[in-house]
DSSP file (Angstrom, degrees, kcal/mol; ACC not computed):
  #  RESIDUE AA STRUCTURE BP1 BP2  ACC     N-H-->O    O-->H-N    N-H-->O    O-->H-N    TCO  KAPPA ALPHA  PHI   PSI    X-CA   Y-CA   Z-CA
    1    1 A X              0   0    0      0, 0.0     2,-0.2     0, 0.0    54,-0.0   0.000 360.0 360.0 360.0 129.0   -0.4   50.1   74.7
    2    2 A X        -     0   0    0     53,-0.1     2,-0.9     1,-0.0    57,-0.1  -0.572 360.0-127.5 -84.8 149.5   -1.6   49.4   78.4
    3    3 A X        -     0   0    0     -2,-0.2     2,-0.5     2,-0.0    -1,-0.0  -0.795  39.5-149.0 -65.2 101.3   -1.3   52.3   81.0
    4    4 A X        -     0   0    0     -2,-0.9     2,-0.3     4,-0.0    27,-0.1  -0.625  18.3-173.1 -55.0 123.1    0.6   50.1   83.6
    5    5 A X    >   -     0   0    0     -2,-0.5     3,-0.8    25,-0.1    23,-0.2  -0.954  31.7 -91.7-124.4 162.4    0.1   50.7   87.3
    6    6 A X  T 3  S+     0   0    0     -2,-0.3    23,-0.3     1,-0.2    22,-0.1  -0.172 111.4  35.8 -69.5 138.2    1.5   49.6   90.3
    7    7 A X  T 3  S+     0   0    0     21,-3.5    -1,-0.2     1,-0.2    22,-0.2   0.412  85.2 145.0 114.1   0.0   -0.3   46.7   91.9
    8    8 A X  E <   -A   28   0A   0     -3,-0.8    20,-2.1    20,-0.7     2,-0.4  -0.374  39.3-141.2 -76.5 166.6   -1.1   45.1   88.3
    9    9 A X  E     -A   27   0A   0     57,-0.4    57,-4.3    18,-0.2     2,-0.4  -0.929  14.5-171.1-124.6 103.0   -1.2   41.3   87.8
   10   10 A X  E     -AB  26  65A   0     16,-1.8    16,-1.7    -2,-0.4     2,-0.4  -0.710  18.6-139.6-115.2 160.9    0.1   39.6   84.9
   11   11 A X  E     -AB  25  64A   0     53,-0.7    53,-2.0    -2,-0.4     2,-0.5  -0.915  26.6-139.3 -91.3 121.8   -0.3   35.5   84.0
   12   12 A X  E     - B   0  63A   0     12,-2.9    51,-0.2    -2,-0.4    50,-0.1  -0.950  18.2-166.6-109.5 120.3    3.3   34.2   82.5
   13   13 A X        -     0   0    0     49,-1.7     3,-0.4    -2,-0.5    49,-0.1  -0.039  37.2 -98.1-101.7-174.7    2.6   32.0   79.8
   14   14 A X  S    S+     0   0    0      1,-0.3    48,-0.1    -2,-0.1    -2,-0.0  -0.144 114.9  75.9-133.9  52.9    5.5   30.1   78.7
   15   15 A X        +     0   0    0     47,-0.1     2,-1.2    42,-0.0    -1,-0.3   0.100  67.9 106.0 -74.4 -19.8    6.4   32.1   76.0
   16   16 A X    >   -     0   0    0     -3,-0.4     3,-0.6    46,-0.3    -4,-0.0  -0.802  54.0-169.3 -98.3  89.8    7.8   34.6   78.5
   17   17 A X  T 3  S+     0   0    0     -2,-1.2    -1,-0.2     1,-0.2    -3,-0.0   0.781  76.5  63.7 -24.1 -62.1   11.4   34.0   78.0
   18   18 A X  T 3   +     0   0    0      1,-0.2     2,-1.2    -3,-0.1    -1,-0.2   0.495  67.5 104.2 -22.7 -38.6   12.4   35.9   80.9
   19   19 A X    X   +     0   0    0     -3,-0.6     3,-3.5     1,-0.2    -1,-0.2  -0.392  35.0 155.5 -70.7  45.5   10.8   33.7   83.2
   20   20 A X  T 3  S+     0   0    0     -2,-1.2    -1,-0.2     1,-0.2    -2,-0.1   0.633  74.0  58.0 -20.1 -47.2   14.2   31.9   84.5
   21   21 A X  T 3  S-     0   0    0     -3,-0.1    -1,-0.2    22,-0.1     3,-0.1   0.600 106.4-126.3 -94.4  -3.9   12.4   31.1   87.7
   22   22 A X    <   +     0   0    0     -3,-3.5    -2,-0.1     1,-0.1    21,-0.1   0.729  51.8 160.3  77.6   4.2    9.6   29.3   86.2
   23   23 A X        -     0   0    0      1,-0.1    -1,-0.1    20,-0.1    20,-0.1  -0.266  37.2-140.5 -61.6 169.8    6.7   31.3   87.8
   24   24 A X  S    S+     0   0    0      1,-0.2   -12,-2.9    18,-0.1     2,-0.3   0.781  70.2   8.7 -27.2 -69.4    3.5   31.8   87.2
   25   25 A X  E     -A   11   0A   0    -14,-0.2    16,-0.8    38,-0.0   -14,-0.3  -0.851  61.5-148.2-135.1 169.5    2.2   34.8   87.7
   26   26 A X  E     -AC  10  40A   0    -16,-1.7   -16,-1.8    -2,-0.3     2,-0.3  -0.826   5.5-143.1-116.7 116.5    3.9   38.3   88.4
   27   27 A X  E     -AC   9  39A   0     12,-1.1    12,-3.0   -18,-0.2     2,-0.4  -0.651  17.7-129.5-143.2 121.0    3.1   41.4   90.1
   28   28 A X  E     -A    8   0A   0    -20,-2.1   -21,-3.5    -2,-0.3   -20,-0.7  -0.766  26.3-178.4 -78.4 138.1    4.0   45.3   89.0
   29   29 A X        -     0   0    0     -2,-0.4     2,-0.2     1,-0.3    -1,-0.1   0.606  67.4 -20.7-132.4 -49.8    5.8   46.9   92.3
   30   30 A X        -     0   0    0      7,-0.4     7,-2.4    -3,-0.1     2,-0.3  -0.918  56.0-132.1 172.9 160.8    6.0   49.7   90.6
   31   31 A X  B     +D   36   0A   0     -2,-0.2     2,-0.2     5,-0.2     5,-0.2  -0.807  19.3 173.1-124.7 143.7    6.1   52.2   87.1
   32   32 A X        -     0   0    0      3,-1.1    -2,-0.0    -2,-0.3     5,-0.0  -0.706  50.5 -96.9-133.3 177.4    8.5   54.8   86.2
   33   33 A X  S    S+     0   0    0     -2,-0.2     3,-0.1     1,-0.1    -2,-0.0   0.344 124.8  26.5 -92.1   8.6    8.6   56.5   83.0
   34   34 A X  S    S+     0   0    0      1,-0.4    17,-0.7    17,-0.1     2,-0.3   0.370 120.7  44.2-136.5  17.4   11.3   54.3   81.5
   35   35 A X  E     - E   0  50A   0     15,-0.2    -3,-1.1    16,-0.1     2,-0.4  -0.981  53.3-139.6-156.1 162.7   10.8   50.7   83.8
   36   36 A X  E     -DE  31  49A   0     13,-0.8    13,-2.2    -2,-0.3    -5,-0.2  -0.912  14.1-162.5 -61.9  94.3    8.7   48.0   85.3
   37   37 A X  E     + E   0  48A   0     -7,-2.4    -7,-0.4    -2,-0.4    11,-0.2  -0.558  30.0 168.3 -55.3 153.6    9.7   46.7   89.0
   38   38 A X  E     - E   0  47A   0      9,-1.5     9,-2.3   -10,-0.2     2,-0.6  -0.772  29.6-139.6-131.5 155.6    7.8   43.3   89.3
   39   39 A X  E     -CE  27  46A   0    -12,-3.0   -12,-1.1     7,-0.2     7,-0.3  -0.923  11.6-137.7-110.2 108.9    7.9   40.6   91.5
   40   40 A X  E     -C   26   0A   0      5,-1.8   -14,-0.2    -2,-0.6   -13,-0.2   0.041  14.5-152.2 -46.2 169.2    7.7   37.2   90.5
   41   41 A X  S    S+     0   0    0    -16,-0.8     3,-0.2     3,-0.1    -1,-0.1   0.667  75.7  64.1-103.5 -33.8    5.3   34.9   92.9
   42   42 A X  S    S+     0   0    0      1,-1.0     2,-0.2   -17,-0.3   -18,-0.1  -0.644 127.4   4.0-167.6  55.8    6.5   31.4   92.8
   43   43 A X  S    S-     0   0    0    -20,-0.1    -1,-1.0   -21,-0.1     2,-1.0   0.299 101.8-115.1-108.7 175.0    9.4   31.8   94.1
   44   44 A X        +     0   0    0     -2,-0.2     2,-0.3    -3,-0.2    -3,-0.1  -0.594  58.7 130.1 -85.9 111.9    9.6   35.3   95.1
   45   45 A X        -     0   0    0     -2,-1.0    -5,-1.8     2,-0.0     2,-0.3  -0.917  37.9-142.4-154.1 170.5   12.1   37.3   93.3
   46   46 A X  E     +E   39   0A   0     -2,-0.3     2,-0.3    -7,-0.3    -7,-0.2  -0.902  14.9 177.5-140.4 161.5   12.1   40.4   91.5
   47   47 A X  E     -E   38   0A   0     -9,-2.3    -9,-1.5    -2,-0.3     2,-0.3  -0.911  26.7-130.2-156.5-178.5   13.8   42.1   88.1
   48   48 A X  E     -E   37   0A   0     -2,-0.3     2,-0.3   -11,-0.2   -11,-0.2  -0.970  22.6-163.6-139.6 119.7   13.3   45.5   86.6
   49   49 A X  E     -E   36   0A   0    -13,-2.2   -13,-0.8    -2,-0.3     2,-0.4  -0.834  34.3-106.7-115.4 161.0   12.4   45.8   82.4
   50   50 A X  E >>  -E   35   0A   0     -2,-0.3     3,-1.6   -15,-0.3     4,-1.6  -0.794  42.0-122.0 -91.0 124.1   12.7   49.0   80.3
   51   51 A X  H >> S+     0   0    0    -17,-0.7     4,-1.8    -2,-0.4     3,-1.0   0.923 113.0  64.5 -60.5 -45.6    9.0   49.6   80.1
   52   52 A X  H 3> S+     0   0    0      1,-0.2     4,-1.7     2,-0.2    -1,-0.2   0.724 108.3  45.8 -17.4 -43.5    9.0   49.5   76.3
   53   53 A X  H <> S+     0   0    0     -3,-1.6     4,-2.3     2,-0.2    -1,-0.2   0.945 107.7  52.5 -61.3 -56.8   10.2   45.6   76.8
   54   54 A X  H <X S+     0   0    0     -4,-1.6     4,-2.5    -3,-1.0    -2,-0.2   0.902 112.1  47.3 -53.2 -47.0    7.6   44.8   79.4
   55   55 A X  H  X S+     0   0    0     -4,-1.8     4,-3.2     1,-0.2    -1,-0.2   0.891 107.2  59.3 -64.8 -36.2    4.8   46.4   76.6
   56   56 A X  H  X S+     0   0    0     -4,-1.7     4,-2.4    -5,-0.3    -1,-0.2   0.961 109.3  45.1 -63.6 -51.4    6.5   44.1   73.8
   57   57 A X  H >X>S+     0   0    0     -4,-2.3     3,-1.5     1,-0.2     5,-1.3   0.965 114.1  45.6 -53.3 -58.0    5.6   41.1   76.0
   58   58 A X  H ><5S+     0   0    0     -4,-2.5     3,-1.5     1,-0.3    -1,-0.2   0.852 113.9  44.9 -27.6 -61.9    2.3   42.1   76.7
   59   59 A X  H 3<5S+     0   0    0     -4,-3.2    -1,-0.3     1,-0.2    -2,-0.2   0.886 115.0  54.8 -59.6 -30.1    1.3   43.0   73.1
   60   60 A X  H <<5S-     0   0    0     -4,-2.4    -1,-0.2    -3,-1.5    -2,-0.2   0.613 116.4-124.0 -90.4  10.2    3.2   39.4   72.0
   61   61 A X  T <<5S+     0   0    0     -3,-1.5    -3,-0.2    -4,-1.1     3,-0.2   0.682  81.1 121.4  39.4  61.5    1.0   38.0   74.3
   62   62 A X  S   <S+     0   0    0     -5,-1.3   -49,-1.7     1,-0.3     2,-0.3   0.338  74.9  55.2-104.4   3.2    3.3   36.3   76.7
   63   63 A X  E     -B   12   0A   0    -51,-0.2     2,-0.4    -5,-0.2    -1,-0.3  -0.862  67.5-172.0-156.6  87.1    2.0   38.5   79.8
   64   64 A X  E     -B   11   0A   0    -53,-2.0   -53,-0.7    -2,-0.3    -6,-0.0  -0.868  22.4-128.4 -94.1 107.5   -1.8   38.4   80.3
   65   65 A X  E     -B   10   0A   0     -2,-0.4     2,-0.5   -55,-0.2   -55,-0.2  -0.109  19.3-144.0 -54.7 118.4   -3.3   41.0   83.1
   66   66 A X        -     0   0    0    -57,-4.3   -57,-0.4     2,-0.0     2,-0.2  -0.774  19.8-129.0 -92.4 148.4   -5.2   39.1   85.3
   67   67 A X     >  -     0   0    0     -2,-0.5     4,-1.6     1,-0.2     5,-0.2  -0.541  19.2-121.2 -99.4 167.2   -8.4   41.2   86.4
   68   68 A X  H  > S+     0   0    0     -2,-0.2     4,-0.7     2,-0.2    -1,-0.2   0.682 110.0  62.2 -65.2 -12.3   -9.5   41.9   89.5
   69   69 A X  H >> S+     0   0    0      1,-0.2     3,-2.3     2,-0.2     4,-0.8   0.984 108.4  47.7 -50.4 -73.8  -13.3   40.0   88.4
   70   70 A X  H >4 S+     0   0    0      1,-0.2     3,-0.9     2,-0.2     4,-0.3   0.782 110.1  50.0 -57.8 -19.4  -11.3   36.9   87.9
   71   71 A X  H 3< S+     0   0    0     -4,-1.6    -1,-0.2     1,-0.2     3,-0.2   0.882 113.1  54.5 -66.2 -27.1   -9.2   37.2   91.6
   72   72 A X  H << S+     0   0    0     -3,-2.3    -1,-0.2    -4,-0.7    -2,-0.2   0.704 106.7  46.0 -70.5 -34.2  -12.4   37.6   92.9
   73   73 A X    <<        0   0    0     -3,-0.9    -1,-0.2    -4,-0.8    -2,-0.2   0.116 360.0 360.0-111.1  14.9  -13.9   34.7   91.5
   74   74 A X              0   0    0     -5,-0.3    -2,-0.2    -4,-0.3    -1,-0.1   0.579 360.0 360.0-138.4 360.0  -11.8   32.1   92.1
């Protein structure tokens, strides 16, 4: 299970059902102990998961954390 914090950066593959708007990428806004704020990028819109959901994507690997190395380098 990843620790999420605010300010993370995920890659939306297009396995990520959720992804209605057709972004890219996403950004977490913020973490509670039971949801995920994010903001989509492309266009800019936002939703709220029950973090348990948000972790399902992640683990099914439909939501990759981009690091800060790679922002850095491209």
């Amino acid at each position: 299970m990843l620790d999420l914090t605010n300010n993370m950066e995920f890659e939306m593959k297009s396995c990520f059902t959720p992804n209605i708007s057709n972004s890219h990428s996403l950004k977490v806004l913020d973490v509670t102990p039971s949801s995920v704020i994010i903001q989509m990028n492309d266009p800019d819109c936002r939703g709220v998961f029950p973090i348990d959901s948000f972790q399902y994507w992640i683990k099914k690997g439909s939501l990759i954390q981009i690091s800060d190395i790679e922002k850095k380098t491209s």
